[in-house]
C-alpha positions as CSV (number, residue, x, y, z in Angstrom):
1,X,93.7,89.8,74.2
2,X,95.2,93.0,75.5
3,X,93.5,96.2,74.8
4,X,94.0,99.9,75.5
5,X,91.8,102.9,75.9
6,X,92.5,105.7,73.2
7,X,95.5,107.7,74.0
8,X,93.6,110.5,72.9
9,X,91.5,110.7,76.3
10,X,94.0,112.1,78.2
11,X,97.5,113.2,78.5
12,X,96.9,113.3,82.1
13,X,100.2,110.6,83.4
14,X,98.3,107.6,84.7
15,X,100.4,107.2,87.8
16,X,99.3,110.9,88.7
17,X,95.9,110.2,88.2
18,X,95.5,107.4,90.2
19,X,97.4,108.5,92.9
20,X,95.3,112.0,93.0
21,X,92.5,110.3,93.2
22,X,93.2,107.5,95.4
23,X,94.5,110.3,97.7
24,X,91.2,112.1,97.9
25,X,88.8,109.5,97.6
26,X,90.6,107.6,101.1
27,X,91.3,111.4,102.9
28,X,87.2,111.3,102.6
29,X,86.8,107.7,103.8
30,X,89.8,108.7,106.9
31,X,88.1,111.3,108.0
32,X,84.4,110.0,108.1
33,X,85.5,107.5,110.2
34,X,86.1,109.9,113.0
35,X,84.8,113.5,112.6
36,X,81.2,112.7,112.9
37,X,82.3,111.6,116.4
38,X,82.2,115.2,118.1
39,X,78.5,116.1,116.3
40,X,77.0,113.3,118.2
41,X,75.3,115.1,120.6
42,X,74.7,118.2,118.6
43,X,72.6,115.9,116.0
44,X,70.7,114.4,118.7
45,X,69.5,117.3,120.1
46,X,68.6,119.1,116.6
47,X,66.4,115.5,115.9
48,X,65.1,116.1,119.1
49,X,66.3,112.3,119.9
50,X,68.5,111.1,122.4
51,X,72.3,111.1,122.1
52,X,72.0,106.6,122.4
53,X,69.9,107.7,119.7
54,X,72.2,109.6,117.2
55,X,74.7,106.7,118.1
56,X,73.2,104.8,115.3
57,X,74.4,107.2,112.8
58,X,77.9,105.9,113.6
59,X,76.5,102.1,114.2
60,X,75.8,102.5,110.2
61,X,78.2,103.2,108.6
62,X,80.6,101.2,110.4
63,X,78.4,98.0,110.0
64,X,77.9,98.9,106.4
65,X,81.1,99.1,105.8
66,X,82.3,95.9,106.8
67,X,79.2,94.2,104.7
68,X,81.1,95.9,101.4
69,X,84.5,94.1,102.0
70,X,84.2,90.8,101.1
71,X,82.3,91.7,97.6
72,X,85.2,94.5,96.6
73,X,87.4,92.3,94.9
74,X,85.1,89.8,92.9
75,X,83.1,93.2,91.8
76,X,86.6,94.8,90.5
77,X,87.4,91.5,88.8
78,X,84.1,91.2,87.0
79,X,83.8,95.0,86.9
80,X,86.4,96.7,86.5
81,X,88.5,98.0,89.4
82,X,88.3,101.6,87.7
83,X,84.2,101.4,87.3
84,X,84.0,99.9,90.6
85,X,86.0,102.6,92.3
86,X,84.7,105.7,90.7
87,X,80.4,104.4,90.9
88,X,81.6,103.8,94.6
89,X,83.2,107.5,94.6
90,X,80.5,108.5,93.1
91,X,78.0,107.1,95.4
92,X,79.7,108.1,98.7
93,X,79.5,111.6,97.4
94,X,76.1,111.6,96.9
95,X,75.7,110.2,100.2
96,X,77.4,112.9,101.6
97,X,75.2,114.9,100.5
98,X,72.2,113.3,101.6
99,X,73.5,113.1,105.1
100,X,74.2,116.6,105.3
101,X,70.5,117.4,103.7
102,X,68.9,114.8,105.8
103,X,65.6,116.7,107.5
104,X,65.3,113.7,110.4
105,X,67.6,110.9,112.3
106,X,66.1,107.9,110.0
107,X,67.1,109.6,107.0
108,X,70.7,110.3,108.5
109,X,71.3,106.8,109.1
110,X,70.4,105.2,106.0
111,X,72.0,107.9,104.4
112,X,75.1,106.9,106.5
113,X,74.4,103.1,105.7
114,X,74.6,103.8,102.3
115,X,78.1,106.2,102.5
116,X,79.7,103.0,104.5
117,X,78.6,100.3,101.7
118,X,80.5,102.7,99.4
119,X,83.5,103.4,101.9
120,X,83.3,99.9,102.1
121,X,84.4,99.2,98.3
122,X,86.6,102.4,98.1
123,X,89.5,100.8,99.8
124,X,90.0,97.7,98.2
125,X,89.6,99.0,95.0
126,X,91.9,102.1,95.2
127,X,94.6,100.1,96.6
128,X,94.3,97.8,93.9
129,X,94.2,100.3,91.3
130,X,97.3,101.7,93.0
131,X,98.9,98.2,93.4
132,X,98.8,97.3,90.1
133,X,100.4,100.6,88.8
134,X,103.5,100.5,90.6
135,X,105.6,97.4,90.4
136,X,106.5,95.5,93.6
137,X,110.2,97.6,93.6
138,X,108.7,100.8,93.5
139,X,106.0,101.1,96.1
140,X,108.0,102.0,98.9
141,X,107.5,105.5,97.4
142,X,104.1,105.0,98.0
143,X,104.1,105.4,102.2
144,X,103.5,108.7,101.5
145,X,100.5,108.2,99.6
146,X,99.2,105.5,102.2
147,X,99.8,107.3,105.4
148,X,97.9,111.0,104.8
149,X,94.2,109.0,104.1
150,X,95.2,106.0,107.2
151,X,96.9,108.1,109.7
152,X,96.8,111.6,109.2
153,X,92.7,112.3,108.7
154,X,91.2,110.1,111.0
155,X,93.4,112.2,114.0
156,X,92.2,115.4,112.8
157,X,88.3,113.9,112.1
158,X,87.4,115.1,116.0
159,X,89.4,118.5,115.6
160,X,87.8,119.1,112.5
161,X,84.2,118.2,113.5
162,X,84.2,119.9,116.6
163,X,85.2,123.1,114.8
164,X,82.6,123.0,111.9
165,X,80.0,121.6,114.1
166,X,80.5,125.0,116.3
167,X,81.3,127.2,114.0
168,X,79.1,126.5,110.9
169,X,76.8,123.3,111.9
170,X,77.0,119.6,111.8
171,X,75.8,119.4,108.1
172,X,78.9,120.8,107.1
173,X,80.6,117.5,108.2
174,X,79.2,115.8,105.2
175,X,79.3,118.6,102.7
176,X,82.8,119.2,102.7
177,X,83.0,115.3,100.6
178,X,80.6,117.3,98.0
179,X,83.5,119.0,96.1
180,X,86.4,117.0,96.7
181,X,84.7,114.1,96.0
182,X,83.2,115.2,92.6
183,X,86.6,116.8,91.6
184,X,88.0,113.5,92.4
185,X,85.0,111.5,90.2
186,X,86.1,113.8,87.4
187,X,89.5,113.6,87.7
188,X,88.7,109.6,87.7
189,X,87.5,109.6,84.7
190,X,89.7,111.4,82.7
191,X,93.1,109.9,83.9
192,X,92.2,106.3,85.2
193,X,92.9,103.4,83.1
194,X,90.6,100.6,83.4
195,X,92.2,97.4,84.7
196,X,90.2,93.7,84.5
197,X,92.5,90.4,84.9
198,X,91.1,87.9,83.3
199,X,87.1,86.5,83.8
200,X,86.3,85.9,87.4
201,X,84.4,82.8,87.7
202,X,80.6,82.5,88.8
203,X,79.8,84.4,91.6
204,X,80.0,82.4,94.9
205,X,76.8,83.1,96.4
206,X,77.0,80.7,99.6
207,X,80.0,82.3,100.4
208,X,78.0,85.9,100.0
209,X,75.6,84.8,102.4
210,X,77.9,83.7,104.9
211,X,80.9,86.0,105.0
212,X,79.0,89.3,104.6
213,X,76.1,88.8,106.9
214,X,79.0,87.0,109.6
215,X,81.5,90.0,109.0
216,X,78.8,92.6,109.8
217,X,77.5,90.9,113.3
218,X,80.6,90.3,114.5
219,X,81.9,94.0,114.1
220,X,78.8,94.7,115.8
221,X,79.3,92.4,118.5
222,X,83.0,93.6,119.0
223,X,82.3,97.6,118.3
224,X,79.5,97.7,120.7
225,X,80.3,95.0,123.2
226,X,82.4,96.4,125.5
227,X,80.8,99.9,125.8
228,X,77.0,97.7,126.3
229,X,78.0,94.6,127.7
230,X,78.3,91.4,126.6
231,X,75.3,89.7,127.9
232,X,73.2,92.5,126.4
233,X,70.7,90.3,123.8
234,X,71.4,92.1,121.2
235,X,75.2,92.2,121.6
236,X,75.3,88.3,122.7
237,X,72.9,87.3,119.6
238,X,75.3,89.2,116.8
239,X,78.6,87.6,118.3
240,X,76.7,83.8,118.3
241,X,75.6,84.3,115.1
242,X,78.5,85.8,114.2
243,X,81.1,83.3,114.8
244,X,79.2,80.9,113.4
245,X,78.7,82.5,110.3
246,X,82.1,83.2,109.6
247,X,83.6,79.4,110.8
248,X,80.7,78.4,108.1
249,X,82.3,81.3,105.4
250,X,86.1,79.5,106.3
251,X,85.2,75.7,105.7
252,X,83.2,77.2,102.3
253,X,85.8,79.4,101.2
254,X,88.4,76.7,101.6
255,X,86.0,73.8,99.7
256,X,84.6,75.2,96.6
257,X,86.9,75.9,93.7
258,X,86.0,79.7,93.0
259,X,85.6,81.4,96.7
260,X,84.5,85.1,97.3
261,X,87.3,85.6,99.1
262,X,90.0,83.3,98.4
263,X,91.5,82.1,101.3
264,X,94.1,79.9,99.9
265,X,96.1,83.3,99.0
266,X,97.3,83.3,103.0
267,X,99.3,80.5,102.1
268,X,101.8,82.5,100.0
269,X,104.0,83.2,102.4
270,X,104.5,87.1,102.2
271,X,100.9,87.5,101.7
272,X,99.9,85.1,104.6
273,X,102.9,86.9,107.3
274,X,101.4,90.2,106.3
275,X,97.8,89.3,106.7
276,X,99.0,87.8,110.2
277,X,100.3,90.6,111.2
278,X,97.7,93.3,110.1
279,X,95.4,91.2,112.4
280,X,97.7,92.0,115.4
281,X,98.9,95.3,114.5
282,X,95.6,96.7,113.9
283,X,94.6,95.2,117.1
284,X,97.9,96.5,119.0
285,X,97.1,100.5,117.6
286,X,93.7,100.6,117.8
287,X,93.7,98.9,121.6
288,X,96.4,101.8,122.6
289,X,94.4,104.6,120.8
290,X,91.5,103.7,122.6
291,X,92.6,102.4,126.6
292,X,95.6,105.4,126.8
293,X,93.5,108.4,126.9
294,X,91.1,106.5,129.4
295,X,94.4,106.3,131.1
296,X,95.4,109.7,130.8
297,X,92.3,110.7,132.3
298,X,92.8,108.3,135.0
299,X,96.2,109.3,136.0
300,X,96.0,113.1,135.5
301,X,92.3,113.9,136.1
302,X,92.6,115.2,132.5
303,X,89.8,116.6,130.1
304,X,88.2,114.7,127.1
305,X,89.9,117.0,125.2
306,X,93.7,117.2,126.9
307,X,93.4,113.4,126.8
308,X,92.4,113.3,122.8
309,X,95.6,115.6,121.8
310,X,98.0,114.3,123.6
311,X,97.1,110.9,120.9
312,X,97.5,113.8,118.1
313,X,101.8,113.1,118.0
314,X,101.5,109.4,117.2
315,X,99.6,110.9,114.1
316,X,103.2,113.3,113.3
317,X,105.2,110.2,114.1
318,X,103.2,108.1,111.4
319,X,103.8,110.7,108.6
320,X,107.6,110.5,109.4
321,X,107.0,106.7,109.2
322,X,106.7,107.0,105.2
323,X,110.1,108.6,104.6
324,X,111.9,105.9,106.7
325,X,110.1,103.5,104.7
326,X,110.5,104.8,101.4
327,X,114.4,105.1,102.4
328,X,115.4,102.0,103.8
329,X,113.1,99.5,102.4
330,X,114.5,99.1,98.8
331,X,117.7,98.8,100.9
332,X,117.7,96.4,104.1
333,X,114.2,94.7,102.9
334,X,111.0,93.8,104.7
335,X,112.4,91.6,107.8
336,X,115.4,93.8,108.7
337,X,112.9,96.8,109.1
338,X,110.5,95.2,110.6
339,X,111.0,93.4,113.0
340,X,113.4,95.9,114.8
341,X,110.6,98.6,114.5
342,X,107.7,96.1,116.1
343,X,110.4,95.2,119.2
344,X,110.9,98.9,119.6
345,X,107.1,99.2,119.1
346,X,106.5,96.6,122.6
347,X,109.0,98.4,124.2
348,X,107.7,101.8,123.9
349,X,103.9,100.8,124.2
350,X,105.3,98.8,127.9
351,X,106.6,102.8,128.7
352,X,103.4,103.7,128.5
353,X,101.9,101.6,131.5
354,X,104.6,102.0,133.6
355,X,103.6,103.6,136.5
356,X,104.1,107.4,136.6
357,X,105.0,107.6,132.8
358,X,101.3,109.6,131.9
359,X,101.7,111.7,135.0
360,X,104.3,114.0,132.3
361,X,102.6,115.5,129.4
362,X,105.6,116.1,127.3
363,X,106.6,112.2,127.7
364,X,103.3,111.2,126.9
365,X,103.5,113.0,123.6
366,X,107.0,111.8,122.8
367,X,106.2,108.1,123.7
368,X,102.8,108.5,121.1
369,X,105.3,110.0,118.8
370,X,108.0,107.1,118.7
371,X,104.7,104.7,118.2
372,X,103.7,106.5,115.1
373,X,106.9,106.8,114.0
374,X,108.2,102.9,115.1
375,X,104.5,101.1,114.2
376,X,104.2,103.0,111.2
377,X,107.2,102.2,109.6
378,X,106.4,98.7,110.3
379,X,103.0,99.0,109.4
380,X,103.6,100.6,105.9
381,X,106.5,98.2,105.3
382,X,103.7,95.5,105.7
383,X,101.4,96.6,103.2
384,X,104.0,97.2,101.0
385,X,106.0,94.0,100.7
386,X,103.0,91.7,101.6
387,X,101.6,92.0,98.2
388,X,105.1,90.9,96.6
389,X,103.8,87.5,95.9
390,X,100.2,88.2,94.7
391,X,99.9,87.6,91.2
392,X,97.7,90.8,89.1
393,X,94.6,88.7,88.7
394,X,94.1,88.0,92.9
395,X,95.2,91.6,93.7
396,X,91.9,92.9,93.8
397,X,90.5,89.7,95.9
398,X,93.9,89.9,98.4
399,X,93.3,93.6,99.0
400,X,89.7,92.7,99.9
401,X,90.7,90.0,102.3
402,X,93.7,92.3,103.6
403,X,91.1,95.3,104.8
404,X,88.8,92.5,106.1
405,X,91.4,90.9,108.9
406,X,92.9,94.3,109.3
407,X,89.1,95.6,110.1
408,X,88.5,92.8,112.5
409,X,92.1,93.0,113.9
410,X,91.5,96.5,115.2
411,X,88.0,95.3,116.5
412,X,89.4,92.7,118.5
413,X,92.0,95.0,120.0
414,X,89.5,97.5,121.4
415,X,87.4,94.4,122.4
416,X,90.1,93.1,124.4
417,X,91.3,95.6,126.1
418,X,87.7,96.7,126.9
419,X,87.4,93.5,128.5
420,X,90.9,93.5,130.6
421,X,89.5,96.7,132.2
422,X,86.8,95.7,132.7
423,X,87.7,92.1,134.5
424,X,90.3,93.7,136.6
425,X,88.5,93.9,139.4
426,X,89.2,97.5,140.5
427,X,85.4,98.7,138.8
428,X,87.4,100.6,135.9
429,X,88.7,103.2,139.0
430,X,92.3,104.4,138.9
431,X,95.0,103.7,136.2
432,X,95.8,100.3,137.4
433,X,92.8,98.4,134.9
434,X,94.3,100.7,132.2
435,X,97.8,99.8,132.4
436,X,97.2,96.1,132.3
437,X,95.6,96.7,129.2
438,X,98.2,98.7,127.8
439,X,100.7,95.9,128.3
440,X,98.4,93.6,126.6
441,X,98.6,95.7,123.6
442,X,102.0,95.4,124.0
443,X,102.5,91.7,123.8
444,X,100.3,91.5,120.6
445,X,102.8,94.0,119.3
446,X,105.8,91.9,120.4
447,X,104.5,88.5,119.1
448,X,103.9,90.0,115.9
449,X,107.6,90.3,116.3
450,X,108.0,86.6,116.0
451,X,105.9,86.7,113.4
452,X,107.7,89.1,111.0
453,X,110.5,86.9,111.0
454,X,108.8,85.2,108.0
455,X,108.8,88.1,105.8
456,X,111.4,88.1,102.9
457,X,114.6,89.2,104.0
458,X,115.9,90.7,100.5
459,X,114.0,94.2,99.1
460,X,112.2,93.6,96.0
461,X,113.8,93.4,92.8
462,X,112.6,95.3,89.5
463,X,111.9,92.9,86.3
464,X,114.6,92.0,84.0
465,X,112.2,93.2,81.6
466,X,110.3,96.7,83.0
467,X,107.0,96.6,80.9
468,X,106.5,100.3,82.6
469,X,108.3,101.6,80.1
470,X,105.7,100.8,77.8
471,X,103.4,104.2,78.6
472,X,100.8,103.1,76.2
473,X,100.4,99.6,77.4
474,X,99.1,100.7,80.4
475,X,99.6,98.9,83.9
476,X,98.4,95.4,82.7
477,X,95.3,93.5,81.2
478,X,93.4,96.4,79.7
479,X,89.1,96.4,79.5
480,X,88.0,96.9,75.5
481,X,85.3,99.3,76.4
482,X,87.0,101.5,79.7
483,X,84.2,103.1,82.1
């Protein structure tokens, strides 16, 4: 039985509500991600530990994080994707706040721990929230809304914390999440509609077991493999274990009839082409993002710092990406859009590792322009129309699985090209080792090409019957007793 929270709550529109707080809640997430980066060595010095030390703080979070993923979606369908949303807002404010107050390194990283376990859940969740209350023929409008929290604040999480950390001081990294995020909790609370589909069936806790503790090792293997080494014991033992925790999660998953994180959802084939190619476009960015300033430096002599900004224009481009998408989606559809833009995506990422193309400045920044602008559109455009075929009650469960293989994806990316520079044979000296991994990023960029091909050809189509016009219905299966 379908039931709504009193109208009487709020005359706040839902749609603006979720989007306002989805929007601040993932600008936090971005920028964590990134701006404790510059603060590194600052921290380790005020803890009186070494910077290897302070390394951990990031180690944390980014582990944590990846343990959240595969419980997001089962939590939201038993939960409530608005309870489990806000108490994860809620706790990765408070968090923030501990990290900032934290009077040693120890009490830093658990802090941090805890901030990723709730970043962890944020994403999932939000985009659910923000799935389910636009309609599969209206979310091209939402690029705009996806590409400030995903594109946007991570690039200016190392500007930003190298200012504050120099200017105020490294705690300030964590308190600015204070207000936003409690304005954001409020805001919540007063304008969200609580959406559960269904009853989710028992909680599967072999698959618990297996994915979560597999998904953690093995973004620890690949994170902190290539920067200290693959034979290292630690970094050896976490990808072992690893893989063989997550080819034990698979065969469960696939076996028992109510999985954690429903695999059988890749076979829908929108769903399953997207997922496909978040793996390789996450892989393709995040390879490029990290190998081409090692380049830059390589070809140029550049600083750090010359080699980090001249990135900063693929970050403009992506922000242009959501008003192509939002303009030509609804009218050529997913394939015609995107499988021109991941060609012209190869073909620009090649330019990059041809020789002589980072010895200019200004056609280094134009090239990481056209990527942002060229990826993103296709990347947007994927996590758009991938969800077409999802019914309501496995949204929160595909989102979940979506963030997990696009986490892993841009992982393996880094991984790989860490491990084409170093097997080339030069010692990492010169541009040569970072070119050859530039075009390898380019071929995952081009096969996911081939791939898109499988992606509907037609835009989607609004109901014959639009049950948004029904404001006090609400987006869907409504809780009895809202958080």
């Amino acid at each position: 039985m379908t039931t709504t929270e009193p109208t009487t709550r709020t005359r706040l529109n839902p749609r603006t509500a979720v989007v306002l707080v989805y929007t601040a809640a993932m600008c936090m997430n971005g920028l964590d991600s990134t701006i404790v980066n510059p603060a590194l060595f600052t921290i380790a010095g005020d803890f009186g530990q070494p910077v290897s030390a302070a390394n951990t703080v990031e180690t944390a979070f980014l582990v944590a994080l990846a343990l959240a993923l595969p419980v997001a979606g089962w939590l939201g369908d038993r939960y409530g994707t608005k309870r489990v949303f806000l108490g994860a807002l809620a706790v990765f404010t408070t968090a923030s706040a501990a990290c900032g107050l934290a009077p040693g390194l120890s009490a830093l990283v658990v802090a941090r721990a805890v901030q990723g376990l709730a970043g962890g859940l944020l994403t999932p969740a939000g985009m659910t929230l923000l799935f389910r209350a636009f309609p599969p023929h209206e979310r091209a409008k939402l690029g705009k809304v996806l590409i400030v929290p995903t594109a946007l604040m991570p690039a200016l999480g190392p500007p930003l914390g190298g200012f504050l950390t120099q200017h105020l001081s490294w705690h300030w990294l964590f308190f600015v999440n204070v207000p936003i995020g409690a304005a954001a909790v409020l805001l919540g609370v007063l304008g969200l509609r609580e959406h559960v589909e269904g009853v989710p069936g028992p909680f599967d806790r072999a698959g618990f077991w297996l994915a979560t503790p597999g998904l953690g090792l093995l973004t620890y293997a690949l994170g902190f493999g290539p920067s200290h080494g693959w034979t290292q014991p630690a970094v050896a033992a976490a990808a072992v274990l690893g893989v063989a925790l997550a080819v034990a999660a698979v065969l469960h998953q696939l076996r028992t009839p109510e999985p954690l994180l429903k695999l059988r959802l890749l076979a829908g084939r929108a769903y399953g082409t997207a997922s496909a190619l978040a793996v390789l476009t996450a892989a393709g960015l995040m390879g490029v993002l990290f190998v081409f300033p090692l380049l830059y430096q390589a070809a140029l002599g550049a600083s750090a710092l010359d080699a980090g900004l001249s990135v900063f224009p693929e970050a403009i481009g992506l922000m242009l990406a959501s008003q192509v998408v939002d303009r030509l989606l609804p009218r050529i559809g997913p394939r015609r859009l995107v499988v021109p833009a991941l060609l012209l995506a190869a073909v620009v990422f090649a330019a990059l590792a041809v020789p002589g193309a980072a010895d200019n400045a200004w056609l280094v920044r134009g090239l990481m322009f056209a990527i942002g602008l060229v990826l993103g559109t296709a990347v947007l455009t994927v996590q758009l129309a991938g969800f077409e075929d999802v019914a309501p009650p496995d949204m929160g469960r595909a989102m979940g699985l979506f963030q997990i293989l696009r986490t892993l994806g841009g992982a393996l990316g880094i991984a790989v090209c860490a491990g084409v520079i170093g097997g080339h044979g030069t010692g990492g000296t010169g541009p040569a080792p970072y070119r050859a991994a530039v075009w390898v990023t380019a071929a995952l960029v081009a096969v996911g090409a081939l791939v898109a091909v499988r992606l509907p050809k037609d835009p989607p189509q609004p109901p014959l019957f639009d049950d948004d016009l029904d404001e006090e219905a609400g987006e869907g299966a409504q809780a009895p007793a809202a958080g």
